[in-house]
C-alpha positions as CSV (number, residue, x, y, z in Angstrom):
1,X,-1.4,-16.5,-9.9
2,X,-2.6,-15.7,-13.7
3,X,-1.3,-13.5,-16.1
4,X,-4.0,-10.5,-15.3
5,X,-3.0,-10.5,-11.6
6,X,1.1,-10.9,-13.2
7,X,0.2,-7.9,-14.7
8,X,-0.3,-6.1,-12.2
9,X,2.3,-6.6,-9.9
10,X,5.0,-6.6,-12.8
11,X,3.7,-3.2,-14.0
12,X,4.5,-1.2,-10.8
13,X,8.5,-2.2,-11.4
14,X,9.1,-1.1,-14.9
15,X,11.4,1.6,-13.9
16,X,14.1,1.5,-11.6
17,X,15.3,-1.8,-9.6
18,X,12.7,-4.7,-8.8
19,X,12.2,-5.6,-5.1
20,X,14.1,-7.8,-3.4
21,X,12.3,-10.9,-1.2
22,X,8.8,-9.8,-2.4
23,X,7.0,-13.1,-3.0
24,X,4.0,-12.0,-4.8
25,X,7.3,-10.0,-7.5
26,X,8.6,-13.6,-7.5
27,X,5.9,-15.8,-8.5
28,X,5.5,-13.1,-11.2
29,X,8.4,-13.5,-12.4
30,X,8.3,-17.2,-12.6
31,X,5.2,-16.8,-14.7
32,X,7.1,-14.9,-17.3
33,X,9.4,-17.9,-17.1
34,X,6.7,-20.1,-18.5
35,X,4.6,-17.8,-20.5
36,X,5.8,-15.9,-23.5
37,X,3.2,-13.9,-24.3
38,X,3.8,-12.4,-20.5
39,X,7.4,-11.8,-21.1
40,X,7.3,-10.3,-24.9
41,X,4.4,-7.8,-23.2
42,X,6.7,-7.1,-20.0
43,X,10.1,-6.5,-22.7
44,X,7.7,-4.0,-24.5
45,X,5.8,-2.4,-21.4
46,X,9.7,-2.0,-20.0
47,X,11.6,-0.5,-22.8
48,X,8.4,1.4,-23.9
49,X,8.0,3.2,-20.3
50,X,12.2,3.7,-20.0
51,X,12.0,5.6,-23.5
52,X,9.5,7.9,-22.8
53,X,11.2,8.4,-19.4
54,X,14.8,9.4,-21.2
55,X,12.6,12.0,-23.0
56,X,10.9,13.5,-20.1
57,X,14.6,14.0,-18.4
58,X,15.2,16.6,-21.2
59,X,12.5,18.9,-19.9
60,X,13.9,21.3,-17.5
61,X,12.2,20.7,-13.9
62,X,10.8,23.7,-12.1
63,X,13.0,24.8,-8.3
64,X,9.8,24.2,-6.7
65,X,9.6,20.5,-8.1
66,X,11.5,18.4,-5.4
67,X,10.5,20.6,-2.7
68,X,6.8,19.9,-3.8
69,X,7.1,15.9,-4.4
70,X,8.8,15.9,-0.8
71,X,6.0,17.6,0.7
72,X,3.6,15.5,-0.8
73,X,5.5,12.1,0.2
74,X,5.6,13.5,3.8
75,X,2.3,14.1,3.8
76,X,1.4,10.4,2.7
77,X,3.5,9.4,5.4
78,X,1.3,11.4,8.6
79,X,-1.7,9.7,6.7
80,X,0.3,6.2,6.9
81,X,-0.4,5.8,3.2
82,X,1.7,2.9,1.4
83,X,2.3,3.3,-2.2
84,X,3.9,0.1,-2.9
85,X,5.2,2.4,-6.4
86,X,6.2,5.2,-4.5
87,X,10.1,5.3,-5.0
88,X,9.1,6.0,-8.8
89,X,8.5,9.2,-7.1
90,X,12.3,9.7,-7.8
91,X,13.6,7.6,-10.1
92,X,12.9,9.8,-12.6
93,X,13.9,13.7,-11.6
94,X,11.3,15.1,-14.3
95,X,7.5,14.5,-13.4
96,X,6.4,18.0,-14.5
97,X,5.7,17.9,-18.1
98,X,3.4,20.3,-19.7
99,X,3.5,19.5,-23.2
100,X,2.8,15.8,-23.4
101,X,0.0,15.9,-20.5
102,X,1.4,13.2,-18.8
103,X,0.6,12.7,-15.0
104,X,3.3,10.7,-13.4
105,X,2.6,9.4,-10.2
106,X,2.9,5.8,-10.0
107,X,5.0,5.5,-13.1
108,X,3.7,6.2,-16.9
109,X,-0.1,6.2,-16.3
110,X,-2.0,5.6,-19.7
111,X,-5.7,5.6,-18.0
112,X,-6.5,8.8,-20.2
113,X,-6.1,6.9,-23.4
114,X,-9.2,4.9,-22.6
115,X,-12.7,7.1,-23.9
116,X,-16.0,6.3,-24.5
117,X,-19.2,4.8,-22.6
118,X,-17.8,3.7,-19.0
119,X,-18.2,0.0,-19.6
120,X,-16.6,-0.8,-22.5
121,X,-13.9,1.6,-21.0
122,X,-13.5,-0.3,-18.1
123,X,-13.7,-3.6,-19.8
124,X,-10.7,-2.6,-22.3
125,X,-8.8,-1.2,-19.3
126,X,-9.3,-4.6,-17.1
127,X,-7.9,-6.3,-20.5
128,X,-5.1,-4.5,-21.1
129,X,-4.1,-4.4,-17.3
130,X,-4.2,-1.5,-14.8
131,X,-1.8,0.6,-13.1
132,X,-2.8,0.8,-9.2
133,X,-1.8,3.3,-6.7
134,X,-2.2,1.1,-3.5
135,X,-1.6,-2.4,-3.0
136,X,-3.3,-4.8,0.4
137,X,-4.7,-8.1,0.6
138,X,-7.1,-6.9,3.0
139,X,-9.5,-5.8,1.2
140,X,-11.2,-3.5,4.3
141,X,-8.0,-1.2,3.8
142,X,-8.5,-1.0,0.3
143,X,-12.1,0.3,0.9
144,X,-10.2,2.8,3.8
145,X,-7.5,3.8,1.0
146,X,-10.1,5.2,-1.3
147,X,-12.1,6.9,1.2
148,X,-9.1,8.6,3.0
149,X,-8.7,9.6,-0.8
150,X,-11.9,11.3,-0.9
151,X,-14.2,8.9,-2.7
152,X,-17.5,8.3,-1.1
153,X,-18.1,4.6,-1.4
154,X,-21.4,2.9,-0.7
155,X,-22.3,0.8,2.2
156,X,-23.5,-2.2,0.2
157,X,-20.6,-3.8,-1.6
158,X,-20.9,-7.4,-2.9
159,X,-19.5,-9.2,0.3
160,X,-18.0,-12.2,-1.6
161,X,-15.9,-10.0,-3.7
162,X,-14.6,-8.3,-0.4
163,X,-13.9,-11.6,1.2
164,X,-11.8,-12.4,-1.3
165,X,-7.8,-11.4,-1.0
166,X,-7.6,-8.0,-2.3
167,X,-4.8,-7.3,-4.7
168,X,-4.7,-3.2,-4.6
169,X,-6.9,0.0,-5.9
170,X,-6.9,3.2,-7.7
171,X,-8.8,6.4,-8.8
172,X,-9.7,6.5,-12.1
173,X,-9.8,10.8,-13.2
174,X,-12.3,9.7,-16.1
175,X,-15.3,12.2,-14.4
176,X,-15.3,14.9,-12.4
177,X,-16.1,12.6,-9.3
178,X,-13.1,10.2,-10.6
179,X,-14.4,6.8,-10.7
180,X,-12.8,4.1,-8.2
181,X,-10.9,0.5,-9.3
182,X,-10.7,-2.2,-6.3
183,X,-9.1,-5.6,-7.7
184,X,-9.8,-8.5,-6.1
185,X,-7.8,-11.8,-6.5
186,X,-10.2,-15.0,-6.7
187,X,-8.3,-17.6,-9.2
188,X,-8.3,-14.7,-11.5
189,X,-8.1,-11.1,-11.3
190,X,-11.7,-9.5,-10.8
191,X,-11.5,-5.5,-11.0
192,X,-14.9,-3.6,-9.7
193,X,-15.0,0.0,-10.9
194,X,-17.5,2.4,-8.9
195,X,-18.5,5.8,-10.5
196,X,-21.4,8.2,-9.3
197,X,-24.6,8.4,-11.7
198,X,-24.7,12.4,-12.2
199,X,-21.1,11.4,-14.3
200,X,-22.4,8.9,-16.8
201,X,-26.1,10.0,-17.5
202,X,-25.5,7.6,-20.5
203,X,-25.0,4.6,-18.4
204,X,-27.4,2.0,-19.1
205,X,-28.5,-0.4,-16.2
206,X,-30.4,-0.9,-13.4
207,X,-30.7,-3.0,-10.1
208,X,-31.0,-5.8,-11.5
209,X,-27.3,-7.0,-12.3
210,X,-26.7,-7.8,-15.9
211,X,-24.0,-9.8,-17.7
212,X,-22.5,-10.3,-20.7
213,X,-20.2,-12.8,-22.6
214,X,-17.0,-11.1,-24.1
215,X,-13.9,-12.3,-26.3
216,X,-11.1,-14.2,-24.7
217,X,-13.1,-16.2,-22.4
218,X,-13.6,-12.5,-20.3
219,X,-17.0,-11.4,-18.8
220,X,-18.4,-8.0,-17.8
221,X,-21.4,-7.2,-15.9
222,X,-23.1,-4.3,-14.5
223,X,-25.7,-2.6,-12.2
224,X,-26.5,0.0,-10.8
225,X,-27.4,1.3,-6.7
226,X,-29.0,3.9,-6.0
227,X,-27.1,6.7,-7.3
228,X,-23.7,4.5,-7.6
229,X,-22.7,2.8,-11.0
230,X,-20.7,-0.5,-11.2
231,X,-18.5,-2.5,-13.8
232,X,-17.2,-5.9,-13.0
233,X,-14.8,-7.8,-15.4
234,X,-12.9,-10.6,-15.5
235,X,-11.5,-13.4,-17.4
236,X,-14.2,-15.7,-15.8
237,X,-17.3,-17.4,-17.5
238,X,-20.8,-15.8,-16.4
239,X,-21.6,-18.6,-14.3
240,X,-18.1,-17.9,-12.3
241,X,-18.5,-14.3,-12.0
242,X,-22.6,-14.8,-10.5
243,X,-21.3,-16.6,-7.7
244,X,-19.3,-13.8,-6.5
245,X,-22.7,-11.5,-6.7
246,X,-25.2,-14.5,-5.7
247,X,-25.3,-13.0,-1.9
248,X,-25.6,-8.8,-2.8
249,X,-28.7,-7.2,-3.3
250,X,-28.3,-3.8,-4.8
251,X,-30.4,-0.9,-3.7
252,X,-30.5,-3.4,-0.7
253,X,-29.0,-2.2,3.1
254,X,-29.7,-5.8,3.8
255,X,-27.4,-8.7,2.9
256,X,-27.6,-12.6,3.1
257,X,-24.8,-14.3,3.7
């Protein structure tokens, strides 16, 4: 495990009590144990996230809160949706806050804070470590959680990325057709966003998959098929990151193996 997939898992337990018996929490935590930098950035993301909880608990909750946040939990359930983060649900009473804008679902999410052109705001998310809404190493059920969730994924994915153990997923509201984050675990963290072209007019790429060096060792490419759009980061070198894209052919229904 490296600090970017640490990240992750330690992020979805910064309120309320952390799991008991969960190996993947463990070895997390054992990583702080050895890396400082991890545990000064999980002290901060902890006290940071239980402050601006204490402050939301002075906002008066609507009657019709519970009842709704019920509803919606049950609703999960029929669809036999895990959200690994979903006792956050309640461990804060107050989710409906008006004034700061904050949407609280699977703890504080900042993904709004992130603007500009859709690469470099995926690349700066990837860096500072995403929130994720559903967690599964099968990375067949991640592609099922986001389209139960109403995003239209394309057929042709790179296939060495999804044979890879999938670490979890997310929508990303930063277009009107929300953009999509699978994270993949293959000796470092590799997140793939997925947005639709009519969002990001701007977006400049094409079939042919680019790449491009970036600080801290991390690397970023991008491509285009048909009318999807797609980011991949990591903190690999560019030679790492082409092998996991050396069998997909975008614009392609065909793929070599």
């Amino acid at each position: 495990m490296d600090k970017q997939e640490a990240k992750l898992i330690l992020s979805s337990h910064t309120l309320g009590e952390e799991p008991v018996g969960d190996e993947r929490f463990n070895a997390a935590k054992e990583l702080l144990a050895k890396d400082q930098e991890l545990a000064n950035w999980w002290k901060n993301q902890k006290e940071t996230d239980k402050a601006m909880s204490d402050s939301l608990k002075s906002f008066e909750v609507p009657a019709d809160l519970h009842s709704a946040l019920k509803m919606t939990m049950a609703d999960q359930e029929k669809k036999r949706i895990r959200f690994r983060a979903a006792r956050r649900w309640f461990s804060i009473a107050a989710v409906f806050v008006l004034g700061f804008g904050i949407y609280f679902q699977y703890g504080i999410d900042r993904s709004d804070d992130y603007t500009g052109p859709l690469a470099q705001r995926a690349f700066e998310y990837s860096v500072d470590g995403p929130w994720l809404s559903y967690f599964d190493k099968d990375t067949s059920n991640l592609k099922s959680w986001l389209t139960e969730n109403g995003f239209n994924l394309p057929e042709n994915l790179p296939p060495k990325l999804l044979a890879q153990e999938g670490i979890g997923c997310r929508p990303l509201d930063w277009s009107d057709e929300r953009v999509a984050l699978m994270c993949f675990n293959a000796d470092t963290v590799y997140h793939l966003f997925i947005a639709k072209e009519q969002d990001f007019p701007s977006f400049e790429a094409s079939e042919q998959i680019g790449y491009a060096s970036k600080d801290n060792g991390w690397t970023m490419s991008k491509w285009k098929d048909n009318d999807h759009l797609f980011v991949l980061t990591a903190k690999a070198t560019v030679d790492e990151m082409s092998q996991f894209l050396a069998s997909y052919t975008p614009g392609s229904d065909t793929l070599s193996y």
